[in-house]
C-alpha positions as CSV (number, residue, x, y, z in Angstrom):
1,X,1.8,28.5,-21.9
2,X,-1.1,30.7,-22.6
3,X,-2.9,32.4,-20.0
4,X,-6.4,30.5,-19.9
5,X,-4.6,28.0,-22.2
6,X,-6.0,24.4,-20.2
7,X,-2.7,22.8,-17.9
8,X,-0.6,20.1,-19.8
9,X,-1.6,16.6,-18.7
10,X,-0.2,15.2,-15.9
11,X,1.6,11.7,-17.7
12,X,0.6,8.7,-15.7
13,X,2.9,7.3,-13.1
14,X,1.8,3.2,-13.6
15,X,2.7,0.9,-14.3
16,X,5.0,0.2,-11.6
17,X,7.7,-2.5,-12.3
18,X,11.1,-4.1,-10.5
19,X,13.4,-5.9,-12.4
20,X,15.9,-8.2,-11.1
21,X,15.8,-6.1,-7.6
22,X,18.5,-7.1,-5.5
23,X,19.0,-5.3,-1.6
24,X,21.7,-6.9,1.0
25,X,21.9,-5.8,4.3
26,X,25.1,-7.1,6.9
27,X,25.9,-10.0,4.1
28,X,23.1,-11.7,3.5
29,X,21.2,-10.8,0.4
30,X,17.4,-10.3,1.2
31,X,15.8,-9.7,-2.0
32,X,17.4,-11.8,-5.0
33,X,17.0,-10.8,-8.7
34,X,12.7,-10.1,-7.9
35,X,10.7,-8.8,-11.0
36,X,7.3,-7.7,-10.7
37,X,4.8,-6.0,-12.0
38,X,2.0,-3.4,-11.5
39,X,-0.8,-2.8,-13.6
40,X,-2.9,0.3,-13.0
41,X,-6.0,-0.3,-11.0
42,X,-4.8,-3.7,-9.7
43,X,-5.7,-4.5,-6.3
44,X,-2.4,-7.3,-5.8
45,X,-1.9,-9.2,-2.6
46,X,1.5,-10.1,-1.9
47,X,2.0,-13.9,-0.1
48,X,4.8,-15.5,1.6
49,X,6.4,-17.1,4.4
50,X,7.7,-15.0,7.1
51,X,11.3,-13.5,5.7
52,X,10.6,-14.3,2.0
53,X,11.2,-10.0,1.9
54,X,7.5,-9.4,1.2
55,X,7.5,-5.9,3.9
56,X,11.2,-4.7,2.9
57,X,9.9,-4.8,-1.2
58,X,7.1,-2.0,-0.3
59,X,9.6,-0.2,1.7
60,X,12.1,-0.4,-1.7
61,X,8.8,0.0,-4.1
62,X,8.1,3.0,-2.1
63,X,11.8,4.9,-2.1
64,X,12.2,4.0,1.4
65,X,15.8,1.7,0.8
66,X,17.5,2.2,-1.7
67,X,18.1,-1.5,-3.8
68,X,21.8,-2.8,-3.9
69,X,21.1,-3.6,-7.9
70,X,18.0,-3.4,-10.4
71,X,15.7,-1.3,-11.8
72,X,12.3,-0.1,-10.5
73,X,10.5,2.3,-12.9
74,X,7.4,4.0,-13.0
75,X,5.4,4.1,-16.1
76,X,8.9,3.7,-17.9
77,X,11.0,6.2,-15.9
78,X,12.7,6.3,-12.4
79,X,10.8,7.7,-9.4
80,X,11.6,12.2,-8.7
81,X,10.1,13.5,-6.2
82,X,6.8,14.2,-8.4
83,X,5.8,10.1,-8.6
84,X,6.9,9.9,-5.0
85,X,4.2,12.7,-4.0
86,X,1.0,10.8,-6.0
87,X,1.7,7.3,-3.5
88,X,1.8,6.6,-0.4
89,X,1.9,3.6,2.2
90,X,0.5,2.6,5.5
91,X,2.5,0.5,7.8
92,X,1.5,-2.6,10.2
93,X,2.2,-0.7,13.1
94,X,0.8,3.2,12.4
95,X,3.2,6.0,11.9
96,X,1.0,8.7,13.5
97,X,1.8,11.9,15.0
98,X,1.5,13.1,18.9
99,X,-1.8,15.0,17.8
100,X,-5.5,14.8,17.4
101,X,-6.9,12.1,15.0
102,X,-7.9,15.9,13.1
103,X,-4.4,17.4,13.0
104,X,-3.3,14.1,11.8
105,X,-5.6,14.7,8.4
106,X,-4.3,18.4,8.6
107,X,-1.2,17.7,8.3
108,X,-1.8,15.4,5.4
109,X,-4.1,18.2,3.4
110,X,-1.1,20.5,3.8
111,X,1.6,17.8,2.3
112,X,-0.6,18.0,-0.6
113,X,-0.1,21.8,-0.9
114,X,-2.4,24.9,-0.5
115,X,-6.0,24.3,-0.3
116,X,-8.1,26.8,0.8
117,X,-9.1,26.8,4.8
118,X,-12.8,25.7,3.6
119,X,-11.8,23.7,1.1
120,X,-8.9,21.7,3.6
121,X,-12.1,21.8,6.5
122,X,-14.8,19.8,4.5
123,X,-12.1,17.4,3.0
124,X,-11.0,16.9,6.8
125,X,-14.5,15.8,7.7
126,X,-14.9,14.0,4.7
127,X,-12.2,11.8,5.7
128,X,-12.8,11.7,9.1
129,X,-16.7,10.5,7.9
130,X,-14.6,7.8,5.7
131,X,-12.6,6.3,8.6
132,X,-15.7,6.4,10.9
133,X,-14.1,8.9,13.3
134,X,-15.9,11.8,13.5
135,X,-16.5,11.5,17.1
136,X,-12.5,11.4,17.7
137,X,-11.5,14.3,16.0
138,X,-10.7,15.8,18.9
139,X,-8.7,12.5,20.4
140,X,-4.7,12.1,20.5
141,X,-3.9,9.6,18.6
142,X,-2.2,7.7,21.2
143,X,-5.3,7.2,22.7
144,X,-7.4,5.7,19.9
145,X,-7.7,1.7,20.0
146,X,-5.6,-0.2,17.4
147,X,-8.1,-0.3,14.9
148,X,-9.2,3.4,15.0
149,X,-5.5,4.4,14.7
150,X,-5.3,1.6,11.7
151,X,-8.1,3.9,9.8
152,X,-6.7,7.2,10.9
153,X,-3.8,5.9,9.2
154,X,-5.1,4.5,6.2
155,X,-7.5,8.0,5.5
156,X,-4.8,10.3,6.5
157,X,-2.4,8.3,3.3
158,X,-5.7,8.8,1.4
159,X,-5.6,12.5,1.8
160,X,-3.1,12.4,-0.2
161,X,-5.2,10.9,-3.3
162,X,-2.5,8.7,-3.9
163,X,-2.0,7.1,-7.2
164,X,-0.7,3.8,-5.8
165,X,-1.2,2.9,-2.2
166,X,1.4,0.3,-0.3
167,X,-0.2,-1.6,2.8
168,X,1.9,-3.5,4.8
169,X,-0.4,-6.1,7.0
170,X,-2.8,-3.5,7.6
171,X,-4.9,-5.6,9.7
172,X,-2.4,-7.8,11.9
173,X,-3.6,-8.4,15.1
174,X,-7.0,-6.6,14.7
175,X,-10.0,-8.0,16.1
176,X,-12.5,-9.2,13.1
177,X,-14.9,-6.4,13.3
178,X,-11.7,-3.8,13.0
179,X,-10.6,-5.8,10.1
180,X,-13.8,-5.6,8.3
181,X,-13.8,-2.0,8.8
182,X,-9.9,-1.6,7.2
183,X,-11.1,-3.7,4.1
184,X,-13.9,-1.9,3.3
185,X,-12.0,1.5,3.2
186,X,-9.9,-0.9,1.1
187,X,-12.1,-1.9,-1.6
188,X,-13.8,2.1,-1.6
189,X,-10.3,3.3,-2.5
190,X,-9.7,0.6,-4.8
191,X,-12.9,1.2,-6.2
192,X,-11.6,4.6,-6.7
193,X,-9.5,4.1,-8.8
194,X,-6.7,4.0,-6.5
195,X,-4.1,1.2,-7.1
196,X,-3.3,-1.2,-4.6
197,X,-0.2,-3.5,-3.5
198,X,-1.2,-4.8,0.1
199,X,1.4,-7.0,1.8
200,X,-1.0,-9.7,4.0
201,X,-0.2,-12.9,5.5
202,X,-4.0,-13.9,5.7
203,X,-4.6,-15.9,2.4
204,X,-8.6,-15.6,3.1
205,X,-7.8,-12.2,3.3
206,X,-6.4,-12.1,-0.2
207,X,-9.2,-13.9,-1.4
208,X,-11.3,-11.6,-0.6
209,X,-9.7,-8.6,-1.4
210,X,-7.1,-9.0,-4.5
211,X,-7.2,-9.4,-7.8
212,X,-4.2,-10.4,-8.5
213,X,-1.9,-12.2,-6.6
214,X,2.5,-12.5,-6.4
215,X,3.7,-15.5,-4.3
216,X,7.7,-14.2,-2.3
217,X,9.6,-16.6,-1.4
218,X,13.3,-16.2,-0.6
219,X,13.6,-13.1,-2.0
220,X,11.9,-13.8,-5.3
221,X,8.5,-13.7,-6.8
222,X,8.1,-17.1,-7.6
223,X,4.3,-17.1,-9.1
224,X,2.1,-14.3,-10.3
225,X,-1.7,-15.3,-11.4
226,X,-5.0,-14.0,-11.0
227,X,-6.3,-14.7,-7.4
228,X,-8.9,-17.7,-8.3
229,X,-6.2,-19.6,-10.2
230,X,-3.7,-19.1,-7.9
231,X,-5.6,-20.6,-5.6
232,X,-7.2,-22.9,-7.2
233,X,-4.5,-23.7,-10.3
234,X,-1.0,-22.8,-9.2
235,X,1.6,-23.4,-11.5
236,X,4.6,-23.9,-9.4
237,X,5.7,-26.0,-6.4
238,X,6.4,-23.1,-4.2
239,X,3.0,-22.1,-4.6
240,X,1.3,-25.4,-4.1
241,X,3.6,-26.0,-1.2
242,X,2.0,-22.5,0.2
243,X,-1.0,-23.6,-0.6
244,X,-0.9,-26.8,1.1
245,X,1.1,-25.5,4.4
246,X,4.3,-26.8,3.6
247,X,5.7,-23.3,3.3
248,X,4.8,-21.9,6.6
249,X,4.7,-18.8,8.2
């Protein structure tokens, strides 16, 4: 290329897509034949019963397992270690590191390569601004309440400007005011432009938040709709039974 000749664009890495997925583990097969689909900018919410496979198809959407049969491609082609740089996920329980809530968001900036010390400093407080946790920088993360180690995890995995972000119940067992403060950062990276594929077993949550929602049960996706006619018009009985509490939890 030219020098001063302007960089090549950077192709896309959604939509996301899973066709007839299939992982086994000791036997039993967990996810069975799924397909879905990922627009970009969607903000989808992912429902089920407890064991329909909703957590392990993030962890095989985001390279963690590797499926026993199917495809998942991104924007057309398999995942490299390029589309597995521009997403990222944040789990129920918070993956964090034995350091301050600030070295956590260091360590981050410097996954996404060099950045100049200034440059990595005012995007560290920007985030820690974002996650309301200015006044912990200092604090091990150990030591931060559930719901402060819930943000530090969910702005350390947007440090990474992620194309596509996975949440995996992101607000289980968080007090109300907590929870409030993980959907708002939520909807502001959504409204970013970031895509979204949050795993939740609150349906008022989903509400709320999603745009689109897929229904999981038994390994499948059974129903994908846009979230007011899922809920109020679904189309099939698995997701009326949901809807009505016959598939429980």
């Amino acid at each position: 290329m030219p020098s001063g000749a302007p960089a090549p664009p950077v192709p896309p890495i959604l939509p996301l897509e899973a066709r007839g997925l299939v992982y086994e583990a000791a036997g039993r097969r967990l996810i069975d034949g799924l397909d879905l689909s990922v627009p970009p900018g969607a903000l989808t919410a992912v429902l089920g019963p407890n064991g329909a496979g909703k957590s392990l198809l993030l962890r095989l959407l985001h390279g963690l397992l590797i499926p026993s049969a199917g495809r998942i491609s991104w924007a057309g082609r398999p995942a490299d270690a390029s589309i597995r740089r521009r997403q990222a996920m944040v789990f129920q329980k918070p993956v964090l590191l034995r350091r301050s809530a600030a070295a956590n968001l260091d360590y981050a900036l410097r996954l996404r390569g060099a950045l100049p010390a200034a440059a990595r400093r005012a995007r560290r407080a920007e985030l820690l601004a974002m996650g309301s946790l200015e006044h912990l920088a200092g604090t091990p993360a150990r030591l931060l309440s559930g719901g402060e180690q819930q943000r530090l995890a969910l702005v350390r995995a947007l440090a990474l400007d992620p194309e596509i972000l996975f949440l995996d119940e992101p607000t289980a067992s968080l007090d109300p005011a907590a929870t409030l403060a993980i959907e708002r950062l939520i909807l502001d990276a959504h409204a970013r432009g970031t895509t979204v594929l949050l795993v939740t077993h609150d349906r008022d949550q989903a509400r709320r938040l999603a745009r689109r929602v897929a229904l999981v049960v038994g390994g499948r996706v059974v129903e994908e709709a846009p979230t007011e006619t899922f809920f109020t018009a679904p189309r099939s009985e698995a997701a009326q039974a949901f809807l009505a509490g016959r598939l429980m939890f």
